[in-house]
C-alpha positions, 0 to 999 in steps of 0.5 A: 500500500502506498501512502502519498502525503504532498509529494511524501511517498510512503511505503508500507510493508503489512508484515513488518509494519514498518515503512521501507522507503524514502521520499520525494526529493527532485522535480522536472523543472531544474530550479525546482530541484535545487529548490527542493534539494535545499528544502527538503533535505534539511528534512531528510537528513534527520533520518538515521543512517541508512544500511549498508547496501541498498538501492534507489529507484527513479520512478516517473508518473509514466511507470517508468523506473532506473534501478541505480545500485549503491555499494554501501555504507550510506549515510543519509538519503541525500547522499544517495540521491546525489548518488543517483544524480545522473539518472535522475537529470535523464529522467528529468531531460525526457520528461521536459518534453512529454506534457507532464509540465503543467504551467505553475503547478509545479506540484512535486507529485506530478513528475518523478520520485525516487525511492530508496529501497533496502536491499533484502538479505535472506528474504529478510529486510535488514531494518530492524535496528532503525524500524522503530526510529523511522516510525516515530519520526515519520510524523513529524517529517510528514509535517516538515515537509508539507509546510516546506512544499507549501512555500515552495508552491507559493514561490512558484505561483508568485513568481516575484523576488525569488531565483526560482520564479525568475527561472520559471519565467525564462523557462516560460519565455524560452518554451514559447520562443521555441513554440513560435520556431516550430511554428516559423517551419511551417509555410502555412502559418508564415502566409498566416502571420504575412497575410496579418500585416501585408497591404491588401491592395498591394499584397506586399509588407511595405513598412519596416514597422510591419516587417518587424512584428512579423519576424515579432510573431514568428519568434525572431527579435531583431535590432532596429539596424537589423530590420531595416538592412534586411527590409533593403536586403529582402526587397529584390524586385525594388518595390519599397516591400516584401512578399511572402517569398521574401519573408521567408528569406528573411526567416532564414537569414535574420539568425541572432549571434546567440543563433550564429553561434549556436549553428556552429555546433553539430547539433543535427548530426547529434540528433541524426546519430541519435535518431539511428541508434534507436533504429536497430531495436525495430523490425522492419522489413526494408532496408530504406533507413528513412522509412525505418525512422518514419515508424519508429514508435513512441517509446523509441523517440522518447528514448532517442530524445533522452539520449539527445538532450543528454548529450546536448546538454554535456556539449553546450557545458563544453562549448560555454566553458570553451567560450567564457576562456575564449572571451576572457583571453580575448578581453585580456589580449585586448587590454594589451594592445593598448596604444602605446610603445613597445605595441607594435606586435598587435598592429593589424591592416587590412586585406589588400582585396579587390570586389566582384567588378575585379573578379570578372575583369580577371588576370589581365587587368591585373598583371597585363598579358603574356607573351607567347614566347613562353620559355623566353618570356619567363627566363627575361622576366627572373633574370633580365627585367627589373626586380629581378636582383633584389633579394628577399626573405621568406617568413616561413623558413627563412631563405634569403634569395633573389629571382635570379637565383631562383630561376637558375637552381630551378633550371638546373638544380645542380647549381643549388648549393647547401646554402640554398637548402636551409631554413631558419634553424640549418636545417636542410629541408628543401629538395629540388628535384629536375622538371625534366624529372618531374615532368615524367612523373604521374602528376604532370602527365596525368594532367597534361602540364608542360615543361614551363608548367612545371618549372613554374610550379616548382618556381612557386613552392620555393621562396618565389611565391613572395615576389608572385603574390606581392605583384598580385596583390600590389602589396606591401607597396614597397615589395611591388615597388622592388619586384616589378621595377616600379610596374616594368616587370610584372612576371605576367607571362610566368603567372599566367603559366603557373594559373594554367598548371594549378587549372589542369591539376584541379581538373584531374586530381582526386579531391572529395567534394565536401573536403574541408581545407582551411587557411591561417591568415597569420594573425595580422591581417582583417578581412575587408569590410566588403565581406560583412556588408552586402553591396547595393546588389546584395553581394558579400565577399572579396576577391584574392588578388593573389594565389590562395594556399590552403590546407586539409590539415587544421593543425597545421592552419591553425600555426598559420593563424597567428594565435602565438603571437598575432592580435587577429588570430583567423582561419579560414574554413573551405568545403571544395566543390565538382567545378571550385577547387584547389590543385595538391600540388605536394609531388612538385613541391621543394617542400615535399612534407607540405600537402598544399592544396592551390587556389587560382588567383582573383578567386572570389571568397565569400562568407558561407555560415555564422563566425565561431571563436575556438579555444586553442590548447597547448600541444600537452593539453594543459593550457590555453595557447589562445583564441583562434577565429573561424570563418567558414567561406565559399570560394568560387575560383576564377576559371577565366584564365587560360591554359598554354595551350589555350593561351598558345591556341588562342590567337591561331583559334581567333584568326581562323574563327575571325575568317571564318566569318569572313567567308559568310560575309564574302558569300552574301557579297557574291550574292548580292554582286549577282544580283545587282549585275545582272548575272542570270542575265550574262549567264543566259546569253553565255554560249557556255552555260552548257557543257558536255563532262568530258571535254570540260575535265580533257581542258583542265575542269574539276569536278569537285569545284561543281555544286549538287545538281550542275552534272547529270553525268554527260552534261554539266550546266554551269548556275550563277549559285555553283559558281558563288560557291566555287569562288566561296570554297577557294577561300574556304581553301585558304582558311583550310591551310591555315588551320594546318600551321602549328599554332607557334607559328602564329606568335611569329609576327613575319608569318602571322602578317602573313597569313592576315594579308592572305586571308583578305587578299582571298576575299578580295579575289573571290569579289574579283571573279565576280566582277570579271564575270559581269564586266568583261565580255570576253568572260565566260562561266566555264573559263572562270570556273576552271580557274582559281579566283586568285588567277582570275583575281589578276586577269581582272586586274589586267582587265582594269588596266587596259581600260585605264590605258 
């Protein structure tokens, strides 16, 4: 028989008569708990001790039960209480969920229990010692706590001046927060609250007022600024309002920071990872897991639920705690970078960046041309043009070079010294490596790369990647000043080479998409301000002038990042994609322990998700090194750049597609020469409009020169259209050998005048035979058929003359 006093729970043994089990002590609401905790125990540990072993039982009004084991001895019941802490705190998380909540009721009977039962030896209870003790001071315990739990209620329904009420209250808020969530996911009720506070006539929210109290009732709380820049944001179409489509953009892209920084946790995937451990305990007969899920009972959601919130709740402790350290190391760095001398370690500039309008003006507007003597072009470039004498000093290993230098132990690495391996620390870590050798291996062949493609990836993974991206960037002012020769050099024909290796590696290298890459930006560089605030058309982000290195390791990012010493610690966080990615160029490298992954320059960064703070450790894990910021971007690499061979193609593939349009402009001449001169005309009078195949071939005819249709077999008939086209396909004849010159020979200034001269002078000759056609008698169709046009061409011209004369 169980006897219930106001959440005292009573058991009562009708043989022995005595009662067996504890109380009462925990509610679902964790104020209360506390509450409880401290009110009632104060109660509970008047109770003498209890026996060597027993155990305490967590009931709910849901009849389920977790039996925790204590291994005595145990001295009261609040020590075995907090024993069972843990479970109770699970009971406690599942049933926050279920309606067992009642609003201010917090009645203590409502929720759980726990029961301490004494472990029975022989079938025997081992209470005697303590029987009579426990029954003449139940009573007053009774009393006690009934008067406790009064107040207790009266704390709760007042709610004023009291921890607990203030408690209750944010949890009253926080319930009906998450409520208006729920309900934000569903497109029925955001047309609903839409429809509240759009104008009838217009069907649009035209009023920011009126944006606000929608975002209001569907559970977001912006900040005036906030409405207002996304009011402008939302209003793609210009119309001075908002449609229900763009409320609901607004709903996705109006989160908090408390919601940012929340999104930086896996929080789905925890549910998702949760949600499948409790699919095995379901027969089911297929084998789809999403149909398996959809049903899943009850009970198995409660306990997948259980287990979610749980480890939610061991996660957001983590990730606070991680956050106030990160805080408070950030405020004291802070403090020390106070204006004043000996500070300069904490100065930072901004990022030499460029906007969306530099993205797609590309390469040549930064760096000019190349020339198409390649091999030429780069070896002027690093060892004849200015800039290429002065020295620098990489930042990584400390190797103090000149461009000359460089190109002349790339070419022929037999010229490297020692010296020209160390780093900082005599340490002998560079390796340079023939890029004849290296063009035989499986990267350059698999790719397609050339033999300048390699020298200049190789160029780039040694210490020449200063002098490059200085040029790029245009930064620091004086290196682009030293390098360049005040903009002479600009190293535009080895860049573009070096862009061309990067594209073709990206193209052929096995690179997951979804692959995170990160980037540390060493501590003293912020982004631009073009990467938070959107433009008049709406666009974040900003373009990298320069070559993007990254790597698949955070690690080593994260000593990139400057969180030893750097006041902006920062790395940037990556997912690749099928057609924006980066090119492994580590079987190339001088450093071939770095697995570098390469991004093309005048890429486009933009942001992709909420910024997070990350507390670093120390490598033994005993201290904190310091805060690291993490931006999450999406890069979308500049592909306008061409390759050699497209560089190379190129202006041989511009001047045959060039006369090909030449040849559709030149018939519609022909044709309309034709037309205007009167040929049918000519032509019906011409004795030889007619003529039998076989004398026409004897006197040099060709039949290939004929169109469909002027043949039978025996009988040819000469047409003013076959001839437009036999004049058409002897220039078509020029272009046809042009496309047969290798494309070198176009970048040969002599030959390519050449052929531009040829091919206008094969127009010319077409119009010629036309004209000598109308305009010399002696002309007839089958001489000028017979004939190229070229040759016909001159018999005009001579034709002219003798007017002339």
């Amino acid at each position: 028989m169980c006897v219930r006093k106001q959440g005292l729970f009573v058991k009562d043994d009708e043989q022995a008569n005595l009662p067996e089990d504890g109380m009462l002590i925990e509610t679902i609401n964790s104020s209360i708990c506390r509450r409880a905790s401290h009110v009632g125990g104060k109660v509970l540990g008047q109770f003498p001790p209890l026996l060597p072993r027993c155990q305490a039982v967590i009931r709910t009004s849901y009849n389920s039960a977790i039996t925790v084991p204590v291994e005595g001895p145990v001295n009261d019941i609040r020590e075995l209480l907090r024993v069972a802490e843990t479970k109770a705190c699970r009971i406690a998380a599942w049933a926050s969920c279920t309606s067992l909540h009642r609003e201010k009721n917090f009645w203590l009977d409502n929720f759980f229990w726990v029961e301490v039962v004494p472990v029975t030896v022989g079938g025997m209870p081992e209470v005697d010692q303590h029987a009579g003790q426990l029954a003449t001071q139940l009573e007053i315990v009774e009393q006690q706590l009934s008067k406790a739990f009064e107040s207790l209620k009266a704390c709760v329904d007042d709610g004023i001046g009291t921890s607990l009420g203030a408690s209750a209250e944010s949890r009253s808020a926080a319930l009906k927060r998450a409520e208006l969530f729920i309900k934000a996911q569903d497109p029925h009720e955001v047309k609903r609250v839409f429809d509240r506070y759009c104008n009838p006539s217009t069907r649009v929210i035209d009023t920011e007022d009126g944006f606000a109290s929608a975002l209001r009732d569907l559970g977001i709380e912006p900040g005036a600024e906030s409405v207002q820049n996304l009011f402008n944001w939302m209003d793609l179409d210009q119309v001075g309002g908002l449609d229900c489509e763009a409320l609901c953009r607004s709903l996705r892209m109006s989160n908090t920071p408390v919601v940012q920084w929340a999104a930086a946790m896996p929080v789905a995937s925890l549910l998702g990872l949760c949600l499948e451990w409790v699919l095995p305990t379901r027969a089911s007969v297929t084998n789809d897991p999403l149909r398996q899920l959809a049903a899943i009972a009850a009970e198995d959601v409660d306990c997948a639920v259980e287990s979610f919130a749980q480890a939610v709740k061991s996660l957001l402790k983590k990730r606070l705690s991680d956050l106030a350290v990160s805080l408070r190391l950030l405020d004291a760095k802070a403090g020390e970078a106070k204006p004043g001398v000996g500070h300069n370690k904490f100065v930072t500039v901004k990022m030499s960046a460029g906007i969306v309008d530099d993205f797609h003006k590309g390469l040549t507007d930064r760096v000019g041309l190349p020339r198409p003597d390649i091999g030429k072009a780069m070896m002027e470039e690093h060892c004849v043009l200015p800039g290429c004498r002065e020295r620098f000093t990489t930042s990584n290993y400390g190797v103090t070079t000149e461009p000359r230098r460089e190109f002349e132990i790339v070419l022929d690495p037999s010229n490297c010294t020692r010296e020209d391996c160390l780093d900082k620390h005599d340490k002998e870590v560079r390796q340079l490596r023939s890029p004849e050798v290296l063009l035989q291996g499986d990267l350059a062949r698999g790719a397609g790369l050339d033999l300048h493609e390699v020298r200049a990836v190789v160029l780039y993974t040694g210490p020449m990647f200063v002098v490059y991206n200085a040029v790029l960037r245009q930064f620091p002012a004086e290196d682009w000043r030293r390098f360049t020769g005040e903009g002479v050099n600009r190293y535009a024909t080895t860049i573009f080479v070096l862009v061309s290796a990067v594209v073709k590696i990206a193209r052929v290298m096995k690179l997951p998409t979804g692959l995170e890459l990160f980037r540390g930006t060493g501590g003293k560089m912020e982004l631009p301000e073009s990467f938070f605030k959107a433009d008049p058309q709406g666009r974040m982000g900003y373009m990298e002038f320069g070559f993007l290195s990254t790597t698949a390791s955070k690690e080593v990012a994260l000593e990139y990042s400057g969180v030893k010493g750097g006041s902006t610690p920062m790395v940037l966080r990556i997912v690749t994609g099928s057609i924006d990615r980066g090119a492994c160029i580590k079987d190339l490298s001088q450093y071939p322990g770095e697995r570098e992954y390469l991004w093309v320059p005048c890429s486009f960064i933009a942001p992709d998700g909420p910024l997070s703070v990350e507390l670093v450790t120390s490598e033994e894990g005993n201290s904190e090194s310091g805060v690291v910021t993490i931006v999450p971007v999406r890069i979308n690499a500049n592909l306008k750049t061409e390759t050699v061979e497209e560089l190379v193609e190129g202006k041989k593939i511009r001047h045959l597609e060039g006369f090909r349009y030449q040849i559709l402009e030149v018939r519609r001449n022909l044709e309309n020469l034709a037309l205007s001169g009167g040929a049918e005309d000519k032509l019906a009078k011409d004795p030889w409009r007619e003529m039998r195949q076989q004398e026409w071939v004897e006197v040099g005819g060709n039949l290939d020169s004929l169109g469909p249709g002027q043949s039978d077999g025996t009988t040819i008939t000469f047409t003013v259209a076959g001839f437009v086209s036999k004049l058409v396909g002897d220039v078509e004849a020029v272009r046809q050998r042009h496309s047969l010159l290798p494309a070198a020979n176009y970048h040969n200034d002599r030959i390519y005048r050449r052929v531009v001269e040829e091919m206008l002078r094969a127009g010319s000759a077409a119009m010629s035979a036309m004209r000598s056609y109308l305009e010399d008698e002696q002309k007839s169709i089958e001489l000028l058929m017979r004939d190229s046009c070229f040759s016909s061409h001159g018999a005009f011209l001579s034709f002219l003359w003798r007017g002339i004369g």
